[in-house]
C-alpha positions in Angstrom: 231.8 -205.4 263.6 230.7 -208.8 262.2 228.5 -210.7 259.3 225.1 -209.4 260.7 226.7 -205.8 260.9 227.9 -203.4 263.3 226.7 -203.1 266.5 227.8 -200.0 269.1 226.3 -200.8 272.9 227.2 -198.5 275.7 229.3 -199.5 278.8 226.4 -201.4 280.5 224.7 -203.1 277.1 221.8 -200.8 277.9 221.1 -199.2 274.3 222.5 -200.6 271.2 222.7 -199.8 267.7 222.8 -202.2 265.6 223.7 -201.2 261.4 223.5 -203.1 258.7 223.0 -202.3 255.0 219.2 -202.4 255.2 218.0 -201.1 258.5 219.3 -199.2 261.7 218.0 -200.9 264.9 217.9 -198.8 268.2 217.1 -200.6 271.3 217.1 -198.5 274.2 215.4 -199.0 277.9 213.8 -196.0 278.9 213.9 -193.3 275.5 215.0 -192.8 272.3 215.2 -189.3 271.4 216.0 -187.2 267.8 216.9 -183.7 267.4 216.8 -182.0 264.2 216.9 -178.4 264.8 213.4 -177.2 266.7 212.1 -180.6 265.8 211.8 -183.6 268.5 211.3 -187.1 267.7 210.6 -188.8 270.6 210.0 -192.6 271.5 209.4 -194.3 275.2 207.9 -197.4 276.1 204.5 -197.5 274.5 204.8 -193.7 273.2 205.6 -190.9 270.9 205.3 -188.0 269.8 206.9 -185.3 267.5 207.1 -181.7 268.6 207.9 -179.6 265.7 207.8 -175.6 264.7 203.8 -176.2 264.3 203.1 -178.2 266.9 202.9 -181.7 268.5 202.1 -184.8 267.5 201.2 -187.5 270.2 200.1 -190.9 271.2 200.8 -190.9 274.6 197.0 -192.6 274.7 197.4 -194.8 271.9 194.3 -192.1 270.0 195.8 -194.1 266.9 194.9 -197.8 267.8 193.2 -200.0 265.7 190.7 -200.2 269.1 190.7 -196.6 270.1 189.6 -196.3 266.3 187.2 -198.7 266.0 185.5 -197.4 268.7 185.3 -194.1 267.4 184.1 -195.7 264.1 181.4 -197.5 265.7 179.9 -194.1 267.3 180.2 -192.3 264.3 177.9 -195.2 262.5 175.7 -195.1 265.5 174.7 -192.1 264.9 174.2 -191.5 261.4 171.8 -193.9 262.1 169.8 -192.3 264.6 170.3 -188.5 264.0 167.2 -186.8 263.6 166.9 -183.5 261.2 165.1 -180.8 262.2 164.8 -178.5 259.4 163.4 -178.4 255.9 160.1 -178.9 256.5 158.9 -175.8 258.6 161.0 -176.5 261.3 159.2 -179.9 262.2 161.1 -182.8 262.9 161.8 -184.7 259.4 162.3 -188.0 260.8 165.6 -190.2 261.0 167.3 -191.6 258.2 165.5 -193.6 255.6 167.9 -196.3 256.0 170.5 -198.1 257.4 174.1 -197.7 257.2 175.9 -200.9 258.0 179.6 -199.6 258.6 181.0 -201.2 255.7 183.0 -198.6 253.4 183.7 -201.3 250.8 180.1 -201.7 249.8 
């Protein structure tokens, strides 16, 4: 116990806790890991995921990254703007789209 809080380490300063009055700071090695009844909270180096009565969560392949989700973002705009519709007129080819999209969601 001291002016920065309390801190609780186990026998080889492995994982600590650290507590204060505005945060609780884990550090761990390997896994940090939270049980609340069926529901799994669970936190490795570089991963998570929650496991819970309707399922599981994950990021074991970062999916959520700012990269991961630009990329996806950039095929999405990619092809809107090179889809082709083929109905609505007989059945024929009605062309591409008529004009660009640019990406930008804030226009």
């Amino acid at each position: 116990y001291g002016p920065e809080g309390v801190t609780i380490r186990d026998a080889k300063s492995n994982t600590t806790f650290l507590l204060t009055p505005e945060s609780i700071t884990i550090a761990t090695p390997e896994k940090f890991e939270v049980t609340v009844g069926s529901t799994v909270l669970t936190l490795t180096a570089g991963t998570w995921s929650l496991t819970g009565q309707s399922g599981t969560l994950t990021d074991s392949a970062a999916s959520t990254s700012p990269k991961i989700m630009l990329e996806g973002w950039e095929k999405l705009v990619q092809w809107v703007n090179s889809h082709r519709h083929s109905n609505g007129n007989d059945g024929q080819d009605t062309g591409g789209p008529t004009s660009q999209f640019n990406g930008s969601i804030t226009e």
